[in-house]
C-alpha positions, 0 to 999 in steps of 0.5 A: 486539512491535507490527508492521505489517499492511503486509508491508513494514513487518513485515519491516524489519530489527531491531536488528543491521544496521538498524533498531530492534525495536519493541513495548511496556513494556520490550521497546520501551524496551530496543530504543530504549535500544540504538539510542540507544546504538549512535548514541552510541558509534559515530558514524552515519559509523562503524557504517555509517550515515548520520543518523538518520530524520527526517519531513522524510526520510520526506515527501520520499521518499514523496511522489518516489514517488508523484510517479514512480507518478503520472506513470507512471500518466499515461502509462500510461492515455494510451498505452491511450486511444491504442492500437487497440482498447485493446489495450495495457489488459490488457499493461500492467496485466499487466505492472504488476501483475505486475512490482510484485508480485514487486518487493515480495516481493524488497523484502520478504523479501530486505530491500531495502525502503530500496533507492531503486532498488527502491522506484522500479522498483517506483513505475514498474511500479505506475503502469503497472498503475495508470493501465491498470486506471484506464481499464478501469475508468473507460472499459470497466467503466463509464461513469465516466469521467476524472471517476471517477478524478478522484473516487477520487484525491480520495476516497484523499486524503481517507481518507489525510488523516482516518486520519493526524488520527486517528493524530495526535489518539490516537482510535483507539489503535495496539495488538496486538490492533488490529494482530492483528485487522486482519492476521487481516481482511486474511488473510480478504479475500485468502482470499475473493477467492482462492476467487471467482477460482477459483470463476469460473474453474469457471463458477460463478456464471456466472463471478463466483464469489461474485459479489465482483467482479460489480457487474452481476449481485451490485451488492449483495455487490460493494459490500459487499465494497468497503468491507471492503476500503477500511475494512481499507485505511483501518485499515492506514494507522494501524498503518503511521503508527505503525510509521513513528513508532516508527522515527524514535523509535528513531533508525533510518537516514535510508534507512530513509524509502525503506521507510517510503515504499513501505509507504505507496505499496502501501497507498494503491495498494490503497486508490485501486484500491477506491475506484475499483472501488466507484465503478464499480459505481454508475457502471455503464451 
């Protein structure tokens, strides 16, 4: 079985009740051969469901999603820019980071990534961290400014673009051991950002741990582990296009786009914040 690096993608429904268990060789035939099946012995109307998934579902669900992140996000960075002494940056990246974070795992493990309301609340919370970190990092981190952030959007884009041609174009093959490795690369990025934030918790390093996040006092480890991250987040989206492929293959729900869009959403939300946090580091005054 190929799954997703992305948690939201990896624990989407299989067969009874939802979507369709994908893999390779016969595995994955038997699983679309029954979902074939089930959508031609019980009409969509009759087994519970609606009309399969299409792209069209999949583009209009994510981009209303990154429509309210982004407008949220706007917001956000204004109601900052506005508030004596900046004061609103730390509660509202708290409690937009917070507030996603616990969305996600409620979409994740109570299965409800195609709840529109959740993916939503959640898009609303995302922009409210998104738009505080984007001047933290733009305005207070660095000398960067409207025109860094300007940059990282245009940067995430480019990345999302590039990935989704080399999907299309089969440059680089979505296999089990691709997968496996990038979730394994995944796991020991978040074990080394767990252990600086503890670190310097303790003092060390003057407070920078591994000095992973110190783009003042270690520009050079920063950077480095910046484009771990962004080259991680990058591969990401490929396992992500092909899970979102194997289920419109396999003729999965139309409410299925809401999950696919918020998979999507959580990586493009990393991917923006790396991006953003490199620039900062050259950006620094």
């Amino acid at each position: 079985m190929r799954e997703s690096s992305n948690p939201v993608f990896r624990s989407l429904p299989k067969t009874q009740g939802g979507y369709a268990q994908f893999g390779s060789g016969a595995a994955a035939y038997g699983a679309q051969q029954t979902m074939s099946q089930q959508y031609t012995e019980y009409p969509p109307q009759q087994a519970g469901f609606s009309r399969p998934l299409t792209i069209d579902d999949v583009v209009t669900k994510t981009g209303i999603t990154l429509a309210v992140l982004s407008v949220s996000a706007v917001i956000s960075y204004f109601l900052v820019d506005n508030s004596p002494g900046f004061a609103l940056a730390g509660p509202l990246a708290m409690i937009g980071s917070i507030g996603g974070l616990v969305l996600v795992l409620i979409a994740t493990f109570g299965r409800k990534q195609d709840n529109p309301a959740i993916v939503l609340s959640y898009a609303v919370l995302e922009g409210l961290f998104l738009g505080a970190a984007s001047f933290i990092l733009s305005e207070l981190a660095s000398v960067g400014g409207p025109a860094m952030i300007f940059q990282a959007v245009i940067g995430t884009i480019g990345v999302f673009i590039g990935m989704l041609v080399v999907y299309k174009t089969g440059a680089i093959r979505v296999t089990p051991k691709f997968t496996r490795m990038l979730v394994a690369g995944m796991f020991g990025v978040v074990l080394m950002a767990l252990a600086n934030l503890v670190l310097g918790m303790f003092g060390v390093g003057g407070g920078a741990g591994m000095g992973l996040r110190d783009g003042h006092g270690s520009p050079m480890i920063a950077i480095g582990f910046s484009l771990l991250c962004i080259a991680l987040a990058a591969f990401s989206f490929l396992v992500d296009f092909d899970a979102a492929d194997q289920m419109i293959r396999a003729g999965a729900p139309e409410k299925a786009a809401w999950g696919i869009a918020l998979g999507l959403t959580v990586t493009l939300v990393w991917l923006y914040i790396e991006i953003l946090r490199l620039l900062s580091y050259f950006n620094n005054d």
